[in-house]
Structures are given as C-alpha cells and as structure tokens.
C-alpha positions as CSV (number, residue, x, y, z in Angstrom):
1,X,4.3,18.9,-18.1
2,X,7.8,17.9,-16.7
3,X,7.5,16.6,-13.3
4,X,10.2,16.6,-10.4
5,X,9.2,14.0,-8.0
6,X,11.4,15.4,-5.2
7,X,8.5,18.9,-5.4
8,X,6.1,15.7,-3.8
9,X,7.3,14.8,-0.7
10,X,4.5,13.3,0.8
11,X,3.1,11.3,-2.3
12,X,3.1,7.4,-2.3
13,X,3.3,8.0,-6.1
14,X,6.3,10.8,-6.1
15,X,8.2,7.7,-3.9
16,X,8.0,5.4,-6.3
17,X,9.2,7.4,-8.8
18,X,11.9,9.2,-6.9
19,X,13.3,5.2,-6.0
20,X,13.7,4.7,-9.3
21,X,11.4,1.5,-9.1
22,X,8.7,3.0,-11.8
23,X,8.9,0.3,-13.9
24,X,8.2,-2.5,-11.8
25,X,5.9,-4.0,-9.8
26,X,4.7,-2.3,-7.0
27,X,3.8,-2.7,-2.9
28,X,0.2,-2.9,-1.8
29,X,-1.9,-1.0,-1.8
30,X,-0.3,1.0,-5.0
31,X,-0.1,-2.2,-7.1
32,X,-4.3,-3.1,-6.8
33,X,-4.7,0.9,-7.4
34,X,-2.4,0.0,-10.4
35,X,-4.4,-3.3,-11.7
36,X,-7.5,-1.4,-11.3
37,X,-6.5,1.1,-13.5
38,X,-4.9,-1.7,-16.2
39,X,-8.4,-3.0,-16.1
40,X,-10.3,-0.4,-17.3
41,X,-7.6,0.7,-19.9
42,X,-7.4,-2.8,-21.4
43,X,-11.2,-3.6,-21.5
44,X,-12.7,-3.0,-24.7
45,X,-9.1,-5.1,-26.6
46,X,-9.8,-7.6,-23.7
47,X,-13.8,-8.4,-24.7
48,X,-12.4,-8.2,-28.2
49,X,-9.4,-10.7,-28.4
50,X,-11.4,-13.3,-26.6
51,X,-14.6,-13.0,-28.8
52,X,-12.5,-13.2,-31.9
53,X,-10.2,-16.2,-30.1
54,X,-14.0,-18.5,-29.3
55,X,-15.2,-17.5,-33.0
56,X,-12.0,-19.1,-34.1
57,X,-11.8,-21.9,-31.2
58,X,-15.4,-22.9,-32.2
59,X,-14.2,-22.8,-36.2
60,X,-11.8,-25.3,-35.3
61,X,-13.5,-27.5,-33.3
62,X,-16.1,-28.1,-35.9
63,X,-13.5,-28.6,-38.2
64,X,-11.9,-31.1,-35.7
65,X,-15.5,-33.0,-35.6
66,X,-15.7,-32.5,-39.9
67,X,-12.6,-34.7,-39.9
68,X,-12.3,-37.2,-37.1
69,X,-16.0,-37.5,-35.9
70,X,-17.6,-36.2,-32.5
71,X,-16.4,-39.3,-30.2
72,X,-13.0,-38.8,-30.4
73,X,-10.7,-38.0,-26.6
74,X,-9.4,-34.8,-29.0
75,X,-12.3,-33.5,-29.3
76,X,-14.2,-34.5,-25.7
77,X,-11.4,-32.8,-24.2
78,X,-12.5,-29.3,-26.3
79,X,-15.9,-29.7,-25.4
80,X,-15.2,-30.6,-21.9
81,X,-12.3,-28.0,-20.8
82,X,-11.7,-25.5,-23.6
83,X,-15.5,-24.4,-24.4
84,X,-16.1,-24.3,-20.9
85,X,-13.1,-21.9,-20.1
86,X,-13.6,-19.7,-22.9
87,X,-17.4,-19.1,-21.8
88,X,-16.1,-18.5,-18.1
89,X,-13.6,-15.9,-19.6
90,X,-16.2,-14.4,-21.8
91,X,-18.7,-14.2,-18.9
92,X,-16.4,-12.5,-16.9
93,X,-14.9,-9.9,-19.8
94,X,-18.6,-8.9,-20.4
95,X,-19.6,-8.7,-16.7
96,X,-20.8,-5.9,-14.9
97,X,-18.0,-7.4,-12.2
98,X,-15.8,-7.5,-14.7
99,X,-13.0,-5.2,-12.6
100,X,-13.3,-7.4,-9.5
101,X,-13.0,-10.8,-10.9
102,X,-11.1,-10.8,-14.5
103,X,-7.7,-11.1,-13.3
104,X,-8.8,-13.7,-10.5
105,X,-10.3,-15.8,-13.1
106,X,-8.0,-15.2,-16.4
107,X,-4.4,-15.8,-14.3
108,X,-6.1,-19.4,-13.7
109,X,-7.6,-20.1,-17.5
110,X,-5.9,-18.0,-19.4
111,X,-2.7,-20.7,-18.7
112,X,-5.1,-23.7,-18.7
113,X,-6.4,-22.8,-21.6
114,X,-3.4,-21.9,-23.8
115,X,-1.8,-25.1,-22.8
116,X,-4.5,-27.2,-24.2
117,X,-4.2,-25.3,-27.4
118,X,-0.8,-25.9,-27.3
119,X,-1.6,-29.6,-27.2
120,X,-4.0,-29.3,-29.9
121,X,-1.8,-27.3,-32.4
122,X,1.1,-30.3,-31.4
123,X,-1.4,-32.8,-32.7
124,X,-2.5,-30.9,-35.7
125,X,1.6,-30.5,-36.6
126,X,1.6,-34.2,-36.0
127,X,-1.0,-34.4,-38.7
128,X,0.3,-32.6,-41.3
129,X,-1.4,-29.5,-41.0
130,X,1.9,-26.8,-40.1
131,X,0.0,-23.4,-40.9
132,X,-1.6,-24.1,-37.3
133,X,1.4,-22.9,-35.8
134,X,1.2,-19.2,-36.6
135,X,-1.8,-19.4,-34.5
136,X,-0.1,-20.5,-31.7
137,X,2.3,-17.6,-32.6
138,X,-0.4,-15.3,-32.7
139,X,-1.6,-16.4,-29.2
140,X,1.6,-16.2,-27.7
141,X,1.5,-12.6,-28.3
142,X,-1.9,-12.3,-27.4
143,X,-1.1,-13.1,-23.9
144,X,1.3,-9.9,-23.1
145,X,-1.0,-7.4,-25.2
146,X,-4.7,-8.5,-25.1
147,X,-5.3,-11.1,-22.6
148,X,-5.6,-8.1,-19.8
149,X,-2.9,-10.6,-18.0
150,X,0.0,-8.2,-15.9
151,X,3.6,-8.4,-17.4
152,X,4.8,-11.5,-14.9
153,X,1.5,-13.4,-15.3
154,X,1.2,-13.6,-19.1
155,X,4.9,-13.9,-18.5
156,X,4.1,-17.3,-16.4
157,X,1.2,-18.3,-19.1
158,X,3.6,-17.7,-21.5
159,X,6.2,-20.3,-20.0
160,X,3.4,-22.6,-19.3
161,X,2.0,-22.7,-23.6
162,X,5.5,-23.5,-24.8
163,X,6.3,-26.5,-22.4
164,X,2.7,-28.3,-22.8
165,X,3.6,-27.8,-26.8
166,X,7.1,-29.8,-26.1
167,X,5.7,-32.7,-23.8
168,X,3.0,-32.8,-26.4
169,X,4.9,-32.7,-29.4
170,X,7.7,-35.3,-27.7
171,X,4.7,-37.5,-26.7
172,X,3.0,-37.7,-30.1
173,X,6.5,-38.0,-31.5
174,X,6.7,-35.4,-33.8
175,X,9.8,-35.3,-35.4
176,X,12.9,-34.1,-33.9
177,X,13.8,-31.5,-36.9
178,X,10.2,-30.3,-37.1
179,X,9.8,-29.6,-33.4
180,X,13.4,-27.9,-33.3
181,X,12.2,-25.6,-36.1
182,X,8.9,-24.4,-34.2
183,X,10.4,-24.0,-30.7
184,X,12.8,-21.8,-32.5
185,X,10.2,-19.5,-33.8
186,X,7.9,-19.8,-31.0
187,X,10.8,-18.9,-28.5
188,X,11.4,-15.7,-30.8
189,X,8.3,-14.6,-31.0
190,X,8.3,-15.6,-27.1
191,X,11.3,-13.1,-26.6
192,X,10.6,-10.6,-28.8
193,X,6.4,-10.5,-26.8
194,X,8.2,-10.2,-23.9
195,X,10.7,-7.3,-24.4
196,X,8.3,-5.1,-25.8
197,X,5.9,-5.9,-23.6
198,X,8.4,-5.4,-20.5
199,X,8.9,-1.6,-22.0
200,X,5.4,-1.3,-22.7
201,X,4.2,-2.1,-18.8
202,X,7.0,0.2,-17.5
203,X,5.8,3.1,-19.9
204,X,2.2,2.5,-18.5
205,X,3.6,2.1,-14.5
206,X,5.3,5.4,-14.9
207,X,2.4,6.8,-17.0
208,X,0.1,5.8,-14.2
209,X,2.3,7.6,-11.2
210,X,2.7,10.8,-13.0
211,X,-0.8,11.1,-13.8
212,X,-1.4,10.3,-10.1
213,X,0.8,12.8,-9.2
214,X,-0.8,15.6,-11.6
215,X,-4.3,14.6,-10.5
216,X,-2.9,15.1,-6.0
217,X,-2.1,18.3,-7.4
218,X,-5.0,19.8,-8.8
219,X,-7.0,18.0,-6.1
220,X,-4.7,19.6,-3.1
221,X,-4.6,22.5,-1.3
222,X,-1.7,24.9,-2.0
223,X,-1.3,25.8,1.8
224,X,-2.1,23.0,3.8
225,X,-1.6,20.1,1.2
226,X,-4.6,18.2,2.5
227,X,-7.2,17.7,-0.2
228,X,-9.6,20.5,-1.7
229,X,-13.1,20.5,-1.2
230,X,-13.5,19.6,-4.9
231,X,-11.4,16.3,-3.7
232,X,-13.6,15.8,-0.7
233,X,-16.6,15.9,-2.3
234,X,-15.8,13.3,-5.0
235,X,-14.6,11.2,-2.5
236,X,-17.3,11.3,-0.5
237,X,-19.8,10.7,-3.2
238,X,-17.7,7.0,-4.0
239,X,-17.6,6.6,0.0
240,X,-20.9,6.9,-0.7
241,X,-21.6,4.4,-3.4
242,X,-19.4,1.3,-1.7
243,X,-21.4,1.9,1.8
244,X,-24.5,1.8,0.2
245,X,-23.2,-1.8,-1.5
246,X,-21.6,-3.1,1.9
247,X,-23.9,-1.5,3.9
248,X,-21.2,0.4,5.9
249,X,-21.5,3.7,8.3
250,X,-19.8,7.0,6.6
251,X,-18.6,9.6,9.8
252,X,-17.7,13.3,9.0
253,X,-15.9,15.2,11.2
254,X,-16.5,19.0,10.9
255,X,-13.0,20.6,12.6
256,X,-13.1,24.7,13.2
257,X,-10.2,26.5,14.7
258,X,-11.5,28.2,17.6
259,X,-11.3,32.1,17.6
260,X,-9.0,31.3,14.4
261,X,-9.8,35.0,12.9
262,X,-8.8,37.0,15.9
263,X,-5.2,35.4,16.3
264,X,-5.1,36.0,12.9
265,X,-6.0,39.4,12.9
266,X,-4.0,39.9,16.1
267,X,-0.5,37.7,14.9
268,X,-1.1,38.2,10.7
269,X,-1.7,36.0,7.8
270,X,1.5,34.6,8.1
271,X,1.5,33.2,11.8
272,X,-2.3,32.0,10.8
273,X,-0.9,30.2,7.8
274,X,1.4,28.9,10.1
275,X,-1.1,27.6,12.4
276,X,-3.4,26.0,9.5
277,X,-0.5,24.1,8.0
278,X,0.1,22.9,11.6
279,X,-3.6,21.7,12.6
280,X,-3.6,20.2,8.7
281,X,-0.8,18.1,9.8
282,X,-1.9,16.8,12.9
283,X,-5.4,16.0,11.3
284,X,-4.7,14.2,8.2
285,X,-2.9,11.9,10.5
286,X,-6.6,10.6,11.7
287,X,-7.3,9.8,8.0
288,X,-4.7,7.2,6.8
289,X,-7.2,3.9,5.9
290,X,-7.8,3.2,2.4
291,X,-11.4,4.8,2.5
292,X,-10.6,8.0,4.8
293,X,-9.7,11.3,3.5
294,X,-8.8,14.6,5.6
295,X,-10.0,18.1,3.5
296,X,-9.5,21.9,3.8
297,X,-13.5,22.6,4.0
298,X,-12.7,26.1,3.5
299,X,-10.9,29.0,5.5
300,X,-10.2,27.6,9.1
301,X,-12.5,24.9,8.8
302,X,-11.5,21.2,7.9
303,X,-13.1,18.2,7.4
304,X,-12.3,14.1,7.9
305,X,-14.5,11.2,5.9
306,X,-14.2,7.8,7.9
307,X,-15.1,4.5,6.8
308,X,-17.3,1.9,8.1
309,X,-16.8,3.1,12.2
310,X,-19.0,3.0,15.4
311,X,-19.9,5.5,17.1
312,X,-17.6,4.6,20.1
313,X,-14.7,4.8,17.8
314,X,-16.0,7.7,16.0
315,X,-16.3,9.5,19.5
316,X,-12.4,7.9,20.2
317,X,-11.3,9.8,17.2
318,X,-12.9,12.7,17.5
319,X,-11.8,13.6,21.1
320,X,-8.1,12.1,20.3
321,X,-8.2,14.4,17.0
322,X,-9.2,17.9,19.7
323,X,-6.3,16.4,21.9
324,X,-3.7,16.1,19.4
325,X,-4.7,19.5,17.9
326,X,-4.3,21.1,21.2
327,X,-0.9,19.7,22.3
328,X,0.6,20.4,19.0
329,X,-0.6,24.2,19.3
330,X,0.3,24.6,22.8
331,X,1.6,28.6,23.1
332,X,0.6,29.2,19.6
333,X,-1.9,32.1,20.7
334,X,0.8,33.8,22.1
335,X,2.0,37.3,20.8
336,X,5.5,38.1,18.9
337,X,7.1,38.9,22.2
338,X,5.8,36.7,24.3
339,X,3.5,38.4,26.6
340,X,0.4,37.4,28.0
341,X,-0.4,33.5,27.8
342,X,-3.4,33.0,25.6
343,X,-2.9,28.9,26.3
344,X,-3.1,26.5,23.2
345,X,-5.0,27.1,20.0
346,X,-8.4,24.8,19.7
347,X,-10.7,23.4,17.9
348,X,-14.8,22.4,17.5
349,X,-15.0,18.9,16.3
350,X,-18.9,17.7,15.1
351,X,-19.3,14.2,14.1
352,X,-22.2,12.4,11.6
353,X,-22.7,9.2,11.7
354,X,-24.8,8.2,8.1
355,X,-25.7,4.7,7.0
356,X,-26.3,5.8,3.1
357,X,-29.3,4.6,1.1
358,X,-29.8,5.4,-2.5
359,X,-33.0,7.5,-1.0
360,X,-30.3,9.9,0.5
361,X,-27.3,12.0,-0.9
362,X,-24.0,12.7,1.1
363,X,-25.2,16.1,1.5
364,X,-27.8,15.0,4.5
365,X,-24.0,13.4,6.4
366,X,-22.8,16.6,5.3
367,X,-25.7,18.7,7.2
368,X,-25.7,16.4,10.3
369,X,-22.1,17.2,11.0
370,X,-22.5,20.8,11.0
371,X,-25.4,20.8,13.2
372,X,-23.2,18.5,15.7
373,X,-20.3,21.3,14.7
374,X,-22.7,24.1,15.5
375,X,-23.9,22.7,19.2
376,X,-20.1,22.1,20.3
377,X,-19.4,25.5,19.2
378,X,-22.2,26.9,21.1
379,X,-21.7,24.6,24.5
380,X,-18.5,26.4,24.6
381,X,-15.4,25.4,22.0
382,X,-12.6,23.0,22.4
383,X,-15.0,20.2,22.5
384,X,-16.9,17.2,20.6
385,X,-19.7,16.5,19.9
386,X,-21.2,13.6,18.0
387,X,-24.5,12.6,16.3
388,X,-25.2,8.7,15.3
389,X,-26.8,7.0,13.5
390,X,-30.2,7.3,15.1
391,X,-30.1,11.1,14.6
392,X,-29.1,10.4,11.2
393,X,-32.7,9.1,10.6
394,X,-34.5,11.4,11.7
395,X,-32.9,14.6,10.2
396,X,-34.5,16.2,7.3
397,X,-31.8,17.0,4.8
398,X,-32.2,20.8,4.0
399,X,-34.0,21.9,7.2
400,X,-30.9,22.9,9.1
401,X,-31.3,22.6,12.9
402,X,-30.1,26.0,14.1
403,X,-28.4,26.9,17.6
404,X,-30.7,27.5,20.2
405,X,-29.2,31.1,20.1
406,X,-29.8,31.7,16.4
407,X,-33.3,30.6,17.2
408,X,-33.9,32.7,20.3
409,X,-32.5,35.5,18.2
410,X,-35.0,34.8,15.5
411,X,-37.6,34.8,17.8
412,X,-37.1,38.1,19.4
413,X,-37.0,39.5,16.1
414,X,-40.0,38.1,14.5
415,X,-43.3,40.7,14.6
C-alpha cells in the first residue's frame, strides 16, 4: 500500500515522514512510542544472544580458573563484575518488566560489560591465544543487532569496547604489529556493524510510521477524523489496565448534539456533516494528554476518555468543552437564507468518574456516563452533568438508571 503523507495532515506520524526525518531519531513522545515498539520486536533475539553470550562467558571463566587457578585479580574481577552484570541483564531480558527497564539497565552494562571483555580478550592475545579475537568480533556486532541497544547507544558501547581493548592491550604491552593488525579488523567489522545497522534502524523508523499511519486510518472516522468506536473501545480497555496498576480515576464524557436530527433534516446531510466535522474539531481539542482520546460514539454522539482527573477538573472540562462547542457553532442553526435566528448549535455533556478494579469492566464507566448523559438531556439540553466517583460505586453495571420520564412512562403503561 503506497502511502502519501501529505493525505495525513493531522498525524504526528505523517509529520515525520513528510520532514524527511524518518530515519532518525525522533522528539518525545514519538521516540518512547518508538523504543517501545523496538522492544517487543527485538525480544525473543535479545533473551537469546545473552543466554548463548553467559553459556560462553561461564565456558571461559572456568577455563580461565583450569589454567591460572581461582585467586587470580583476572579472574576475581569475572566473578565480581562480569557474572554479576550478565545475571542483571538476564533478569531483566526474562522479566515480566522487561519493556520498562531493559534499555534503562542494558545502555549502563551492556558498555560495562563489553569493556571488561575487551580487557579480557587483550590479555588472552597477550597470552598467546589470538582465536579470542573473533569473539570480540562477534560481540561487536552483537551490540547493533542483538543487544536490543538503539542505533546511537550500541553506537556509544561500541566506541567504548574498542578503546578499553587499546588501553588494555598498550598496558599489557602487546606488541605494536599485533595490536595494529586487530584494531584494523575490529574497526572494519566496527564500520561495516554500523552502516548496516544505520540502514537497518532507518528501514524499521520508517516501517514503524507507516504502520502507524495505516493503523490511524482504519482506526478513524472518515468524516470527522476523530477515532472510531472500535479505537475508543480498545483504548479504553488499556486506560483501563494502567488505572487499575496506578490506581488512577478514568472520566468519560458522553457529548450529544442537541436537536442534531432536525437541523439536519431541516439544512440536509451536507450542512449536518458540516456541523459534525465542526463539533469533532472543537472536541478532540479537550483530548490531547498522552492517555486521552476523543471518539465518534456513533451518529451525533461523541465521546472523550480522560486520564487520572478530579472531579473538579472533570466538571472544568466538561462545561469548558459545552462552551467551546457553542461559540464555535454560533448561527449554525440558521437557514440557507438567513431567516429566523435559531441561536448556536449545542450540546449534552455526561461525565463518569470510575476508579477501575479488576472486579469491573470499562463498560460500568461506560453506563455511568450515559445515565449522567441521559439526566442533562432531560433537565433541559446545553448543559453538564457529572457523576463521581461515589456514584461510580454504587451503580450496578447492566441495570441502567432510566429518566424519570421513561420511568413515569413505564409506569402508566404497566397493567
């Protein structure tokens, strides 16, 4: 699927592509999206390099003791610093937290620890033993294809391995000829690492926008461009998730154009299009935080997840959201000529205030909103109204709390 990135006006992804800045690193908060994604690409070559690297390490180190004995600096200095970083990199590789802390940890070892090999493999050259290089060799490309590292940090790790092999090699005073010869392969092996794995990080960066770009589209919706409700509901189930972790509020807000189907039976599809793609824009200005999202619910009805809020600012929001709406519709209810001055288009805003437990789904936030939706539309339109967290608790997810005029309704009709 060919993709014009100029048809994407509004995508952070689109931008980046249309700048011509693809390949390279990116501004927050794209570049931690980015990582993220790197993460769970690289995973299963990541638990796999460094398993195979500690089977070796631990091969060599007994081999080490075989030779020289146990009480040697050589080989306290394996027990002491290498074993213990390649368990802390291995913990973390196989961790359930594995996304949050691996790069944290491995752009801090990963260095520490190829450095001390590079000692090693200085003092094994020293000692007659040269087929120890290619495993330096092999580590150096390691670093920009399996380590999980990002381009500039294995780039940096990469740097740091060769000079601790010089100062080592210059301070065991390995001979000038012999040292020339390895920093002459290592540094090829060091270019050629990094050239292919330059192209190979811009391939995945651009990989990774267009892909983010295909996946806005399916998830938008054609008129409006806000997100679908397919988007808004997988959102709201992860919302979901990382409040129940952090123990954070989730607010909906429930927005219905007021009267929406008469002006659009009165003015036509067009002028209500018009109108939708008007209060969509003034909406999914109120959802710009990492967290929040703005939706097309369906029809004339839209819909706003906010992140970790109180109810004072939830109420803020809400009210500023009705405002806004308003103002920007001001006359928009009026006919094709002119005549007669219907005043602004409006909308019904109900907020939910959750605090999610694993007891409860995102459909009980869902339900509380639309009963707070429900009461402002019956107290009158062009108003808010807003249910906390105390209501939250005591609602009964599936028995839907009907209008008092529904229920009088139902009354007089019941035998």
């Amino acid at each position: 699927m060919h993709l014009n990135p100029k048809d994407f006006p509004d995508s952070a992804y689109a931008r980046v592509l249309r700048e011509g800045r693809a390949g390279r690193q990116f501004e927050e908060p794209l570049e931690a999206e980015y990582q993220l994604s790197h993460l769970w690409r690289v995973r299963r070559r990541v638990r796999i390099f460094f398993s195979l690297i500690a089977i070796l390490g631990l091969w060599f180190i007994v081999d080490h003791v075989r030779r020289i004995g146990l009480w040697s600096p050589s080989v306290l200095l394996r027990f002491g610093a290498v074993i213990p970083a390649m368990i802390a990199i291995l913990g973390v590789a196989w961790s359930r937290h594995y996304a949050r802390y691996y790069l944290p940890f491995v752009r801090v070892l990963v260095p520490l620890l190829g450095g001390l090999m590079a000692v090693f493999i200085a003092q094994d050259l020293a000692d007659d033993r040269p087929e120890l290089l290619a495993s330096l060799s092999v580590n150096v490309i390691g670093l920009f294809f399996f380590t999980g590292l990002m381009f500039r940090q294995a780039l940096l790790a990469c740097a740091t391995m060769l000079l601790a092999f010089v100062l080592a090699a210059y301070a065991i005073g390995l001979p000038e000829p012999v040292l020339v010869r390895c920093m002459v392969m290592l540094g090829l092996t060091a270019v050629i690492g990094a050239i292919i794995g330059a192209d190979v990080d811009g391939s995945y960066r651009r990989s990774f926008l267009e892909a983010a770009v295909i996946q806005q589209l399916a998830a938008s919706d054609g008129l409006t461009g806000l997100m679908n409700r397919r988007a808004f509901d997988d959102h709201l189930n992860q919302v979901w998730q990382h409040a129940i972790r952090d123990q954070r509020n989730v607010a909906i807000l429930m927005i219905d154009i007021d009267f929406f189907k008469r002006y659009n039976d009165t003015h036509g599809h067009q002028a209500g299009d018009e109108a939708l793609r008007r209060v969509a824009r003034v909406i999914d200005g109120f959802a710009k935080r990492p967290l929040d999202l703005a939706a097309r619910y369906g029809g004339e009805e839209f819909a706003v997840i906010l992140y970790d809020l109180t109810e004072s600012d939830v109420k803020d929001i809400a009210e500023r959201l009705r405002l806004a709406v308003q103002h920007e519709l001001i006359g928009q209810a009026l006919d094709e000529a002119g005549r007669g001055t219907a005043g602004a288009m409006t909308v019904s805003v109900g907020a939910g205030i959750a605090r999610p437990t694993i007891e409860r789904t995102p459909a009980s936030a869902i339900q509380l909103a639309d009963e707070a939706l429900y009461e402002a539309k019956e107290a009158g339109r062009n108003r808010i109204v807003v249910h906390g967290v105390a209501a939250y608790e005591m609602l009964h997810t599936g028995d839907f709390v009907l209008p008092s005029h529904v229920r009088s309704g139902r009354r007089e009709s019941a035998p």
